[in-house]
MARDO-976549 format. One record per residue (C-alpha): residue number from 0; x, y, z; chain. Coordinates in steps of 0.2 Angstrom, whole numbers, plus 5000, padded with zeros to 4 digits. Each point is the difference from the previous one (the first is absolute). Layout:
// MARDO-976549
SITE|NUM|X|Y|Z|A
...
// end
This chain:
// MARDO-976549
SITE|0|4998|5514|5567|A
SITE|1|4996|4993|5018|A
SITE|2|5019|4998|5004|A
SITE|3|5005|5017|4992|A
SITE|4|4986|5007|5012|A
SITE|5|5005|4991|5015|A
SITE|6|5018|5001|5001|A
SITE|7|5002|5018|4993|A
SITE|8|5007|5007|5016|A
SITE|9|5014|4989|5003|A
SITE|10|5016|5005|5005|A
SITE|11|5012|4993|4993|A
SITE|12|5016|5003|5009|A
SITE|13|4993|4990|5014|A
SITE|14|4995|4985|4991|A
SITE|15|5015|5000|4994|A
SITE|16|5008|4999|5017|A
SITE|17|4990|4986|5007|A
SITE|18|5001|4991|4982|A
SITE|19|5022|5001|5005|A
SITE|20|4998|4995|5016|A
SITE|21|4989|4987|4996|A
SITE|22|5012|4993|4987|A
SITE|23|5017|5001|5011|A
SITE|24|4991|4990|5015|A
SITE|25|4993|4987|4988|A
SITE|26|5016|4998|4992|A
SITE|27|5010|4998|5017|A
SITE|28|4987|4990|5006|A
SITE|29|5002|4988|4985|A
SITE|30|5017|5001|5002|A
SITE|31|5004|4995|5019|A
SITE|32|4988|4988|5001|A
SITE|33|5006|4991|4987|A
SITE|34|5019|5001|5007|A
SITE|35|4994|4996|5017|A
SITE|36|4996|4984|4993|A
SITE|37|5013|4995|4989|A
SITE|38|5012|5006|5011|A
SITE|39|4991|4987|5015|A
SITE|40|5001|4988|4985|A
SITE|41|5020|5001|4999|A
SITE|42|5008|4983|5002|A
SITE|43|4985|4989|5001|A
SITE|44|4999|4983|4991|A
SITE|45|5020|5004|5000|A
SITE|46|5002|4991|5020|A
SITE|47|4993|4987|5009|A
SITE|48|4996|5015|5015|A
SITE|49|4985|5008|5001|A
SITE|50|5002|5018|4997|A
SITE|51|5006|5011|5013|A
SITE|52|5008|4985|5011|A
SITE|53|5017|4997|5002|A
SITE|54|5011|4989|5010|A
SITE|55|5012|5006|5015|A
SITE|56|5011|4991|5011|A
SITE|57|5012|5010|5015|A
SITE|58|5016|5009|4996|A
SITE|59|5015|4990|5004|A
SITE|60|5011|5009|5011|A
SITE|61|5017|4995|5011|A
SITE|62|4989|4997|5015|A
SITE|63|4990|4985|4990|A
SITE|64|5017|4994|4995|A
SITE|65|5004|4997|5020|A
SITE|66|4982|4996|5001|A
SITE|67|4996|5013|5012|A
SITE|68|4986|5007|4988|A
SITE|69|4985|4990|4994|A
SITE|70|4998|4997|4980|A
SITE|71|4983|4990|5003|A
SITE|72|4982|5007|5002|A
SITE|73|4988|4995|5014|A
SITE|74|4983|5000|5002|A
SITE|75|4999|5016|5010|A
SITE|76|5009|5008|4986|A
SITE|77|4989|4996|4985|A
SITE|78|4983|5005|5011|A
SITE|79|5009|5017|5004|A
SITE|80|5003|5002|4982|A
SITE|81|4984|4993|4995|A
SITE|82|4992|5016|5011|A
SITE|83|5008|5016|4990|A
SITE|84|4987|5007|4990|A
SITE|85|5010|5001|4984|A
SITE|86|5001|4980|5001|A
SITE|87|4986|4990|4989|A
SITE|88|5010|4984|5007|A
SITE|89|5016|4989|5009|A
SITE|90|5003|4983|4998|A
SITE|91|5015|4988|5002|A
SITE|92|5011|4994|4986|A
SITE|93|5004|4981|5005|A
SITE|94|5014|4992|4992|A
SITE|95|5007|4982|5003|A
SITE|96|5005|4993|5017|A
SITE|97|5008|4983|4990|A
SITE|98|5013|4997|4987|A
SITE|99|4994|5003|4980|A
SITE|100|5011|4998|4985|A
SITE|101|4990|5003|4982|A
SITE|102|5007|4992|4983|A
SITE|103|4995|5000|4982|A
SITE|104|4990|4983|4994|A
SITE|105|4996|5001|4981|A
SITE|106|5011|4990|4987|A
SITE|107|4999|5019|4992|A
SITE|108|5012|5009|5011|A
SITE|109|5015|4996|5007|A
SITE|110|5001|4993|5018|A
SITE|111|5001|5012|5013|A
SITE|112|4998|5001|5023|A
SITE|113|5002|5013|5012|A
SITE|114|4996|4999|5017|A
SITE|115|4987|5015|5000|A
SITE|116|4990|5011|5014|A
SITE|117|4981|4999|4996|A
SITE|118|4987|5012|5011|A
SITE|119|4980|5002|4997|A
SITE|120|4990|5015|5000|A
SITE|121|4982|5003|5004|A
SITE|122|4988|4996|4985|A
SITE|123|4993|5017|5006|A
SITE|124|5014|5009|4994|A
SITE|125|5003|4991|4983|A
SITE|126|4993|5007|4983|A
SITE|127|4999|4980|4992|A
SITE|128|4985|4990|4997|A
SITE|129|4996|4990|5016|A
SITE|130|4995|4986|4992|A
SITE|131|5018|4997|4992|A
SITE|132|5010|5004|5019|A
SITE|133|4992|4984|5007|A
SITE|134|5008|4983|5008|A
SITE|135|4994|4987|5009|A
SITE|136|5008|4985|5007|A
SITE|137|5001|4987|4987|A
SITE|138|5003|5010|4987|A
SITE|139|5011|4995|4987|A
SITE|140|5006|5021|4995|A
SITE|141|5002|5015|5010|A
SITE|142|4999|5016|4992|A
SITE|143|5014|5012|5003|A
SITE|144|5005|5019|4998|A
SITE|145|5016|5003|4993|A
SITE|146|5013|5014|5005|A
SITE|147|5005|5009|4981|A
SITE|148|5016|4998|5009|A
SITE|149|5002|4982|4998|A
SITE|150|4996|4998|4982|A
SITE|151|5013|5012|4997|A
SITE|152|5011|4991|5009|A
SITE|153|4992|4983|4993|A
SITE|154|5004|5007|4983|A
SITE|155|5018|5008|5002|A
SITE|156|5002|4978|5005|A
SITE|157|4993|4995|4985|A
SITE|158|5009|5013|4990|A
SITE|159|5018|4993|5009|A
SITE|160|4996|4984|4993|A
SITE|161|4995|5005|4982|A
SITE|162|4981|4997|5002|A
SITE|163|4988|5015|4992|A
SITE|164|4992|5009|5015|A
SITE|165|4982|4999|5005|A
SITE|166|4985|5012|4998|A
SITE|167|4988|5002|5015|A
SITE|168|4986|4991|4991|A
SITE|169|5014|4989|4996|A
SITE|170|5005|4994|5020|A
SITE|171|4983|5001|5005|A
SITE|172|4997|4983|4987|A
SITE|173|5015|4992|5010|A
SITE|174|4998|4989|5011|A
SITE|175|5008|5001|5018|A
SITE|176|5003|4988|5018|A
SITE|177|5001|5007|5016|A
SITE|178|5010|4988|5013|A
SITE|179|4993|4999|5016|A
SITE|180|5013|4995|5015|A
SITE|181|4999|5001|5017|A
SITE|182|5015|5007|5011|A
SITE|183|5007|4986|5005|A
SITE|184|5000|4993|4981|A
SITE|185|4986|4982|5005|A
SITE|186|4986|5006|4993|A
SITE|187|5000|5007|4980|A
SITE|188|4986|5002|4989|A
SITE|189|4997|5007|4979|A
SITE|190|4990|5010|4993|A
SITE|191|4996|5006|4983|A
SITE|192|4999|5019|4999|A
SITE|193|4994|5013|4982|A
SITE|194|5003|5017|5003|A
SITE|195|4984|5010|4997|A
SITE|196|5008|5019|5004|A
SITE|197|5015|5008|5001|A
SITE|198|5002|5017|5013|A
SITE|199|5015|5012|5001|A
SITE|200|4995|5003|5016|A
SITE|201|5003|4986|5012|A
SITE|202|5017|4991|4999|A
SITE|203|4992|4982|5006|A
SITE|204|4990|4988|4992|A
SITE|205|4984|5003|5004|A
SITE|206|4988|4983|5004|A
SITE|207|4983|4999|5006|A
SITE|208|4995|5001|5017|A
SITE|209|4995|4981|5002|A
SITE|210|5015|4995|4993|A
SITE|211|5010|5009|5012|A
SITE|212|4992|4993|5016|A
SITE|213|5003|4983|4992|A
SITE|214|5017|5003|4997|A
SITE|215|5003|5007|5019|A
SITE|216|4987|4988|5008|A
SITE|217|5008|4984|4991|A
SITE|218|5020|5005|4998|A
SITE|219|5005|5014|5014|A
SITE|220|5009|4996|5015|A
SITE|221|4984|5008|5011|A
SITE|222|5013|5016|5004|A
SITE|223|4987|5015|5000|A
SITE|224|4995|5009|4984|A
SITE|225|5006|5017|5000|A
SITE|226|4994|5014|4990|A
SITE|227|5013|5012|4992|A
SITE|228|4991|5007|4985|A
SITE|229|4981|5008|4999|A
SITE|230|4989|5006|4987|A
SITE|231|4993|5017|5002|A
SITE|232|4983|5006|4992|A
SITE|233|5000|5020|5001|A
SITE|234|4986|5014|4994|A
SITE|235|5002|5008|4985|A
SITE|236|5009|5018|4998|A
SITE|237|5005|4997|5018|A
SITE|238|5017|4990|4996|A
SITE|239|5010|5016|5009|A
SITE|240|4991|4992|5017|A
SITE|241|5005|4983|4996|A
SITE|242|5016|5004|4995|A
SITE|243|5004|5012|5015|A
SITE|244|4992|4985|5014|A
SITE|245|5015|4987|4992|A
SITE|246|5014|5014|5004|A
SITE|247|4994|5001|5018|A
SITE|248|4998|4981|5002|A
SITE|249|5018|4996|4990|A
SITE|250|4991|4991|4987|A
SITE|251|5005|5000|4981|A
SITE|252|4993|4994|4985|A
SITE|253|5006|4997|4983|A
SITE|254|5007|5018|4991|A
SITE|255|4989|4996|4984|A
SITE|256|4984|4998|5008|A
SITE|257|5003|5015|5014|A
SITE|258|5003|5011|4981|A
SITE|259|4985|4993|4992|A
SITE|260|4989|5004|5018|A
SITE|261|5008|5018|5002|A
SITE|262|4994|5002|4980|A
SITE|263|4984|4995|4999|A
SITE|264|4996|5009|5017|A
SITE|265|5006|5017|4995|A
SITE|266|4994|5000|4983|A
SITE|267|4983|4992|5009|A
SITE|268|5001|5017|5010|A
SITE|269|5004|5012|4986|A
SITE|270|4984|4995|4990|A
SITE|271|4989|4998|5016|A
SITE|272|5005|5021|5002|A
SITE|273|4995|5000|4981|A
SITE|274|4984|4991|5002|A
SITE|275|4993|5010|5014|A
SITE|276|5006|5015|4992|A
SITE|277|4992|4996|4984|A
SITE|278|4984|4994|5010|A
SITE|279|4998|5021|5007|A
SITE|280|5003|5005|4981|A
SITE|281|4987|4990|4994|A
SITE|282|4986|5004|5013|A
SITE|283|5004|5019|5000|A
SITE|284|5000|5000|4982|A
SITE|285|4984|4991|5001|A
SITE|286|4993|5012|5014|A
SITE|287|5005|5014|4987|A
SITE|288|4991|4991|4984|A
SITE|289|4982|4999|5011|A
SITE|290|5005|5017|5007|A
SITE|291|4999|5007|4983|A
SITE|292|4986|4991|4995|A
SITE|293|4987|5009|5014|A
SITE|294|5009|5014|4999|A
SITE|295|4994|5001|4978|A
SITE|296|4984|4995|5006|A
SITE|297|4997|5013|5011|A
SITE|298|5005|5011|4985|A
SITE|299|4987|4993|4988|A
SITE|300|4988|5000|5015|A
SITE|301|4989|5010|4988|A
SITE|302|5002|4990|4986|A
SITE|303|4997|4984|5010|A
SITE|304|4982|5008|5006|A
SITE|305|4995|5006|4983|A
SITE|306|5006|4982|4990|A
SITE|307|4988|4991|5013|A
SITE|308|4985|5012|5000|A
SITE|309|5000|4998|4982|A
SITE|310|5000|4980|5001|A
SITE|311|5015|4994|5002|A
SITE|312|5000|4984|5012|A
SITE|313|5016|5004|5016|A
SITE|314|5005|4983|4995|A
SITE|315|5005|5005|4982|A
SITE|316|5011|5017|5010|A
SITE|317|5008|4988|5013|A
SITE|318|5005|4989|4984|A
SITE|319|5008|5013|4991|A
SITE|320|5010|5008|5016|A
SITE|321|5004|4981|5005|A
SITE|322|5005|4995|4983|A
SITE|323|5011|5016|4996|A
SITE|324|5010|4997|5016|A
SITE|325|5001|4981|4998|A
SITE|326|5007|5002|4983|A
SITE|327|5014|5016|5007|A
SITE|328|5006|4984|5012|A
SITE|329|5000|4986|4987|A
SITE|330|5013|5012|4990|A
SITE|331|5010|5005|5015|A
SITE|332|5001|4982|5003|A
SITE|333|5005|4994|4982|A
SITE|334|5015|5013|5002|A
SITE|335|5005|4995|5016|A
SITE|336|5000|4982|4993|A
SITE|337|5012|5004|4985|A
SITE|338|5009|5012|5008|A
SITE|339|5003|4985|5015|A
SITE|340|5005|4989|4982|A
SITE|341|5014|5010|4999|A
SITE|342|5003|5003|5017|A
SITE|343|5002|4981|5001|A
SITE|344|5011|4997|4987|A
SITE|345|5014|5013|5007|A
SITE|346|4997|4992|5019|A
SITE|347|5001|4981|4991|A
SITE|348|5017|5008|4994|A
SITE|349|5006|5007|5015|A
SITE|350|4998|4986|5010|A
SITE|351|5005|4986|4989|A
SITE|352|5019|5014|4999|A
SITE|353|5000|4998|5020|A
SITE|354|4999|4982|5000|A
SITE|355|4980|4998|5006|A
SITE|356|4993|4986|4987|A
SITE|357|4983|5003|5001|A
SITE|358|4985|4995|4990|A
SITE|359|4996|5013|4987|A
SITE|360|4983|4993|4997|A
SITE|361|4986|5011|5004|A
SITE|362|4991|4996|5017|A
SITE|363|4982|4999|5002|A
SITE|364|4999|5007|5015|A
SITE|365|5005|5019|4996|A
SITE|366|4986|4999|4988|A
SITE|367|4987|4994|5011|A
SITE|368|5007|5014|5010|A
SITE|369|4996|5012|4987|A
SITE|370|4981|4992|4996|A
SITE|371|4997|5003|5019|A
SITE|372|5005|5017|4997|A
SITE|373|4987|5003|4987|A
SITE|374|4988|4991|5007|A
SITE|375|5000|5009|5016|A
SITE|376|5001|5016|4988|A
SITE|377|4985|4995|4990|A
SITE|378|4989|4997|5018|A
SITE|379|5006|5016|5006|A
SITE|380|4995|5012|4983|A
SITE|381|4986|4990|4999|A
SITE|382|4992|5006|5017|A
SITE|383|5007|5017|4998|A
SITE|384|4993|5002|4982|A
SITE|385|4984|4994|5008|A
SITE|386|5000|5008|5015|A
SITE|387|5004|5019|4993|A
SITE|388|4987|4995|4985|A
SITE|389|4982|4996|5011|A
SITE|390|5008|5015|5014|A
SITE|391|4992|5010|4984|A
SITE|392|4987|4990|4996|A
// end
């Protein structure tokens, strides 16, 4: 009888406005949060580098033929670079100032050696447990990344000479020797290598940093180490800025991760948009809800006054107003959440068609998003209920 007295004068058109609202900027809110973090997922666990990072070196043109353009980086270079403000960071790529050759050393495979090129990247950069990219001098194996490239062409040699190809987890349980050698050929040295990674990314083997200062400390001629590749770190959903300082400096990078940087930026972007329109929805919607609230208890004002100078506590009024309206955004946010099911499954779909793999599992952080929302909801009806009740009182 209490709840038939209080909300007799609703209008219902307008609840049912704010209730839609409500529900179209919960379920976009849902929606691009979850995205924008999947979508920042893409790739990970799939390359040695960090997200967002790739590797650039300077176009080659006729001039650098003739040498009358520069292919290395200096100093001043990398500090300019260092200063744009879409940069998180630079740093060098060092690769090897002596002569390396890598063969195979496991009675299980057949014997093979290639002189190779082998560079190291900051530890920084690398998505790889730190304790498994360490060496130190005297140790008997140094742990190596592997170019996909190579056990392709490792396996189309084994192949040749009628021996089943290898799996990853297979070559990464074989064992390995680099051979050390100075230029002038005096000075040589082995060492055991086990791959623990493979990258498409970089074309080198990739070592860690203490082995490479060994290597050129102990086996280079003493020429001076020039840097002709560098990592760069750059902000998220701001790759057009990166991309746009490598034209204007003649840098390049490899095609696939410039794709996989343009992709993740401009869908980054899209759903950013998304998310701060769903953001207005939601609060305006909300607005409306505790707009409607005081404006059906300034209806029932007289049946507010009467209920309490017959005995009825405030508190028990502001619980019913607060409870109603808690319980109208619990269902517009149970229908936001079933239709952002559904929603989800299409998008899944769509992506997976256009060649974005990403992870269809559900993300905690869209529905902390939406407990937030409530919860700031639940305050705000709260003080309103209580507020428009005891203004009577």
């Amino acid at each position: 009888m209490l709840r038939k007295l209080l909300f007799r004068n609703q209008d219902r058109k307008q609840l049912i406005i704010a209730m839609i609202g409500a529900f179209m900027g919960i379920t976009f809110l849902i929606t691009s949060i979850h995205y924008l973090i999947r979508v920042n997922e893409f790739g990970e666990g799939e390359e040695i580098l960090g997200p967002n990072t790739i590797i650039v070196q300077k176009t080659v043109s006729n001039a650098s033929v003739i040498s009358l353009a520069k292919t290395d980086f200096s100093k001043a270079e990398i500090e300019k670079m260092k200063q744009e403000p879409f940069i998180l960071d630079v740093k060098p790529v060092i690769a090897n100032n002596f002569s390396v050759s890598f063969q195979t050393d496991d009675d299980l495979v057949p014997y093979f050696r290639s002189d190779v090129f082998i560079q190291t990247l900051d530890k920084e950069f690398l998505e790889i447990e730190a304790a498994d990219w360490e060496w130190k001098e005297g140790d008997t194996v140094v742990p190596i990344i592997m170019p996909r490239d190579f056990i392709v062409m490792l396996n189309t040699f084994m192949s040749a000479k009628g021996i089943p190809q290898i799996s990853d987890d297979l070559a990464m349980d074989i064992n390995f020797k680099f051979t050390l050698e100075s230029v002038d050929g005096q000075k040589k040295e082995w060492v055991n290598a086990k791959i623990i990674g493979f990258t498409s990314v970089v074309a080198a083997i990739l070592v860690p940093e203490n082995f490479m200062t060994y290597g050129n400390d102990n086996f280079s001629d003493g020429s001076e180490q020039k840097i002709t590749q560098i990592m760069i770190s750059g902000k998220e959903s701001e790759f057009g800025l990166v991309e746009e300082m490598l034209t204007k400096r003649g840098l390049e990078s490899k095609e696939s991760q410039m794709v996989i940087g343009r992709l993740k930026s401009m869908i980054g972007t899209l759903f950013l948009v998304v998310l701060g329109i769903s953001i207005i929805a939601v609060f305006v919607s909300c607005l409306v809800l505790l707009q409607y609230m005081q404006l059906l208890m300034s209806r029932n004002a007289y049946e507010v006054r009467t209920l309490i100078r017959i005995g009825y506590h405030p508190r028990i009024l502001v619980r019913r107003f607060f409870f109603y309206f808690v319980k109208v955004f619990g269902i517009v946010a149970v229908i936001g959440i079933s239709l952002f099911v559904l929603l989800k499954i299409f998008l899944d779909s769509m992506f997976e068609d256009g060649g974005l793999y990403i992870d269809t599992t559900l993300t905690a952080g869209s529905f902390l998003a939406l407990l937030l929302a409530y919860g700031l909801f639940t305050l705000a009806s709260y003080l309103t209920a209580n507020k428009g009740i005891y203004n009577e009182y």
